[in-house]
C-alpha positions as CSV (number, residue, x, y, z in Angstrom):
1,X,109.3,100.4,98.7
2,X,107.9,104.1,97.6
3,X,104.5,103.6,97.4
4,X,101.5,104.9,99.6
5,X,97.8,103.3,100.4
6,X,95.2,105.1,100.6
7,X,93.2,103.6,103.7
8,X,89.8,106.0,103.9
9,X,86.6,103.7,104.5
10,X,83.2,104.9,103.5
11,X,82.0,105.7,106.7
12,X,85.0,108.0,106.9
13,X,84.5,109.6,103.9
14,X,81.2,109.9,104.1
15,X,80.5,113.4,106.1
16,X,82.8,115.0,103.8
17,X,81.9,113.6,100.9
18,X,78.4,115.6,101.3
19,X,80.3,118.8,101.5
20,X,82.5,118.3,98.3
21,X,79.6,118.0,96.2
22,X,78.6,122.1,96.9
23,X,82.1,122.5,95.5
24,X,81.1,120.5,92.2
25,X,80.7,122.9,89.5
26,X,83.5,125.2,91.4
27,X,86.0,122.0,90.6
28,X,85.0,121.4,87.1
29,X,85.3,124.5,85.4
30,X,88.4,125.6,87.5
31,X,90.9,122.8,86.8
32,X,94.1,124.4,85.8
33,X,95.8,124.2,82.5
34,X,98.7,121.3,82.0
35,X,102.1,122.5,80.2
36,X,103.5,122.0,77.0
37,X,105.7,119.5,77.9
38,X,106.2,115.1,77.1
39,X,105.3,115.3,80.8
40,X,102.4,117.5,80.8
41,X,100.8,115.7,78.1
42,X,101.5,112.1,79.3
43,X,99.5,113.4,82.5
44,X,96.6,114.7,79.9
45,X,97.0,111.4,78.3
46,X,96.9,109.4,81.7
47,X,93.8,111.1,83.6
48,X,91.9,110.8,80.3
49,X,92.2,107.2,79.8
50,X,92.2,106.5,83.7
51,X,89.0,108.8,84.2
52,X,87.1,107.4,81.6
53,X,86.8,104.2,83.7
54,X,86.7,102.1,79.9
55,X,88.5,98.9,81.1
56,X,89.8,97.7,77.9
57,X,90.4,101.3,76.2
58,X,92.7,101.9,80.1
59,X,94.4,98.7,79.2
60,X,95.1,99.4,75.7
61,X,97.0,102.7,77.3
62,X,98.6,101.1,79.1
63,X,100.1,98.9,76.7
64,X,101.3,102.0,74.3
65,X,102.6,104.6,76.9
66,X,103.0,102.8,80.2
67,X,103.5,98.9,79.5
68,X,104.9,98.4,82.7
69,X,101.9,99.3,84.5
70,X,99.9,96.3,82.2
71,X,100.3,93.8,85.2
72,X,98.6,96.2,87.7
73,X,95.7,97.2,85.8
74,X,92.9,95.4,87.7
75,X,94.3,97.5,90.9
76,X,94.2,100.7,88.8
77,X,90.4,99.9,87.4
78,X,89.4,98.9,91.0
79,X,91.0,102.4,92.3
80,X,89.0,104.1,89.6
81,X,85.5,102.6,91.0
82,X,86.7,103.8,94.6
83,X,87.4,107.3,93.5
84,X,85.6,108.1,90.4
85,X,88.7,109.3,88.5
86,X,90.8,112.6,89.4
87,X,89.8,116.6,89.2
88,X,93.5,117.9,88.7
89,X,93.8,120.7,90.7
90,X,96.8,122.3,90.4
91,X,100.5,121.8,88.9
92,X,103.3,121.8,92.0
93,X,106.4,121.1,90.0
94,X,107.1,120.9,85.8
95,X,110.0,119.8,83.8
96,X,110.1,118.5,80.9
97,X,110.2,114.8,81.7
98,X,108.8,115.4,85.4
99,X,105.1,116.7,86.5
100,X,104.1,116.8,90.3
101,X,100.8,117.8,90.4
102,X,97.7,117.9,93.4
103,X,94.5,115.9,92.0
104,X,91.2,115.8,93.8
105,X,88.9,112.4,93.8
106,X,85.6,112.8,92.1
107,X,83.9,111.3,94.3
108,X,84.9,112.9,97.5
109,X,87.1,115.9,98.9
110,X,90.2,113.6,99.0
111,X,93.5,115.3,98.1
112,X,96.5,113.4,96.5
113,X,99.5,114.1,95.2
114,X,100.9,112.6,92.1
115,X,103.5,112.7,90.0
116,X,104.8,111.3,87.0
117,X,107.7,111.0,85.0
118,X,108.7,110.4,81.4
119,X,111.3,107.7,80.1
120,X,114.1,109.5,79.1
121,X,114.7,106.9,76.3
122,X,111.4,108.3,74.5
123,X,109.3,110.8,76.3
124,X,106.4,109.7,74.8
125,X,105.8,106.8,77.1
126,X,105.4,107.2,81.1
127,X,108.5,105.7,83.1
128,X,106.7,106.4,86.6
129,X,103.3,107.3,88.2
130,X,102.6,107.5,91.7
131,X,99.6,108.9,93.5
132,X,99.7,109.3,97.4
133,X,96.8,110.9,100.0
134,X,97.5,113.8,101.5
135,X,95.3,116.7,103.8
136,X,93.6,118.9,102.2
137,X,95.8,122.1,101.1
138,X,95.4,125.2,103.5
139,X,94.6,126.9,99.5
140,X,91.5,124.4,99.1
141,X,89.3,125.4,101.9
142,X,86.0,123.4,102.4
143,X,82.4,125.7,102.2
144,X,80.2,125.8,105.5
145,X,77.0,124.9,104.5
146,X,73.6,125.5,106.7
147,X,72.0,122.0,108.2
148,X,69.3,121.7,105.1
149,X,71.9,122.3,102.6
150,X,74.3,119.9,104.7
151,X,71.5,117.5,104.5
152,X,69.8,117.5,100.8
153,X,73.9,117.5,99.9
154,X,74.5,114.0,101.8
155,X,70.8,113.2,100.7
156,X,72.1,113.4,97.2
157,X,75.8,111.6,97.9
158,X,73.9,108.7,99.1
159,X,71.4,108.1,96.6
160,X,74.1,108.6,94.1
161,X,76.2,106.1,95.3
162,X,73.3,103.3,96.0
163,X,72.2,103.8,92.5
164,X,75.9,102.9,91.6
165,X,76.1,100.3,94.2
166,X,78.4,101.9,96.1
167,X,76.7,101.9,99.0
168,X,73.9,99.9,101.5
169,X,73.7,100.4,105.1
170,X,72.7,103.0,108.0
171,X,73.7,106.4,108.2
172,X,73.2,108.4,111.2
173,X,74.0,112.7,111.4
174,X,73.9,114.5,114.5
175,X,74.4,117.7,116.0
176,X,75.4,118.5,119.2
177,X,73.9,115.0,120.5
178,X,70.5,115.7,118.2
179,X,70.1,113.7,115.0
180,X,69.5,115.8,111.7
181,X,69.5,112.8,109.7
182,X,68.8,109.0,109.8
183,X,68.4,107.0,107.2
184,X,69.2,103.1,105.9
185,X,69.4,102.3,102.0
186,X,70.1,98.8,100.5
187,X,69.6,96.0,101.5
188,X,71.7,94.0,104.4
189,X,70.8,90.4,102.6
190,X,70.4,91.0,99.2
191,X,70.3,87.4,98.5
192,X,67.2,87.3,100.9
193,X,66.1,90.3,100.0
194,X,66.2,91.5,103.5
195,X,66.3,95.6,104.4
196,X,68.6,96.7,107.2
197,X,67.1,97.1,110.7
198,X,65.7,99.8,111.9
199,X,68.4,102.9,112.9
200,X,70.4,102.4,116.4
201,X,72.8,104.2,117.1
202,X,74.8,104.9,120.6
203,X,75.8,108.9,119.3
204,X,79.4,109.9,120.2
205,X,80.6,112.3,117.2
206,X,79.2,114.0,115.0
207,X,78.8,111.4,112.3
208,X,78.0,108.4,113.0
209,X,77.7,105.4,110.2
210,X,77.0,101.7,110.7
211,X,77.5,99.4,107.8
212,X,75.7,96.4,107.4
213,X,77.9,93.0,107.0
214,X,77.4,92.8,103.5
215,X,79.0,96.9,102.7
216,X,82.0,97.1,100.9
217,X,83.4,99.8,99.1
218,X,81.6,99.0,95.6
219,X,78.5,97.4,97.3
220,X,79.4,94.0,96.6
221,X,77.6,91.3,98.5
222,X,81.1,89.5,99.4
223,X,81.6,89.3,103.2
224,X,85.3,90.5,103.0
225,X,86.9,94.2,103.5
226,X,88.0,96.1,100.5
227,X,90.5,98.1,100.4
228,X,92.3,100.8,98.4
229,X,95.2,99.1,96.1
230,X,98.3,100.3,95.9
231,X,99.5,102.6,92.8
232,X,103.4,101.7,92.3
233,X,106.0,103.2,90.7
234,X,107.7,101.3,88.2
235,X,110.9,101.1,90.5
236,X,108.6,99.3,92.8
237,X,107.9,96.4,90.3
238,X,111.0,93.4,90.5
């Protein structure tokens, strides 16, 4: 079966998600150009529908250009709420019925790699998509901020993402063994209303992040682990 999951966890994510967003107006006005081909604009098409994050305008997409990617489309909304939609960052590969392109999450520094073919029967409707995680290219370096711009960056991330309900917990930053930054947002009972407890952490790396019980990707209140669904190719489907 071709298909890759992407795994990250918050916690993961979560020290370089702070840096990405120095890089923020850099990605957004540099995104490269798509070609004039069925494939090109299918991926136009795609990342405009997909990005949006419009649930029923995504599904009625889907049904015009990509109708066998219907059945999957509470994975693929779920996928947009865990990444915020795609940057593209540059084209790899272009025929006309074939695009390989690298795309960047928006809402962290994760690479991935997608491509995406055309039905040969009529080009204007997608035969295959697939999106797979990949480390960062040598040609996207990562900026070295100081500690306070390292810190108002991850201030920002995380108040950003509990205001989307992305997030509740305890986050811990330290550096070399001295925390630079401690904080807890949410609440770990939200049906009680309670806070979390106060910050304790045993420090052995450089970020260190406990969740409370009730954390899950989106901040839901549900006791079970999330993780990232799977984006299939058509030949994956029976």
């Amino acid at each position: 079966m071709s298909h890759v999951k992407f795994r990250k966890r918050y916690c993961a994510m979560l020290g370089r998600a702070c840096l990405f967003l120095a890089l923020g107006m850099a990605v957004a006005s540099a995104q490269p150009s798509l070609p004039d081909t069925a494939a090109g604009h299918a991926l136009k098409a795609w990342l405009q529908a997909f990005d949006r994050g419009d649930r029923a305008a995504y599904r009625r997409f889907l049904q015009t250009t990509f109708p066998s990617g219907v059945k999957d489309l509470d994975q693929d909304v779920q996928f947009r709420e865990m990444t915020g939609g795609f940057n593209l960052r540059k084209v790899e590969e272009s025929t006309p019925r074939k695009i390989v392109a690298l795309v960047q999450e928006r809402l962290s520094d994760q690479f991935g790699r997608l491509t995406l073919q055309v039905a040969d029967a009529d080009p204007n409707r997608i035969a295959s998509l697939e999106v797979g995680a990949i480390p960062r290219p040598l040609g996207f370096p990562l900026p070295h901020l100081s500690q306070s711009q390292l810190t108002a960056s991850l201030r920002s991330k995380l108040a950003r993402d509990v205001a989307s309900d992305r997030f509740s917990g305890a986050v811990l930053v330290a550096h070399g063994g001295t925390p630079i930054f401690a904080q807890a947002y949410g609440l770990a009972d939200r049906k009680r209303r309670i806070r979390p407890r106060p910050l304790v952490f045993r420090i052995s790396s450089r970020i260190v992040c406990r969740r409370t019980r009730t954390v899950q990707f989106s901040g839901s209140t549900r006791p079970q682990r999330r993780r990232r669904p799977k984006f299939r190719t058509s030949a994956d489907r029976p």
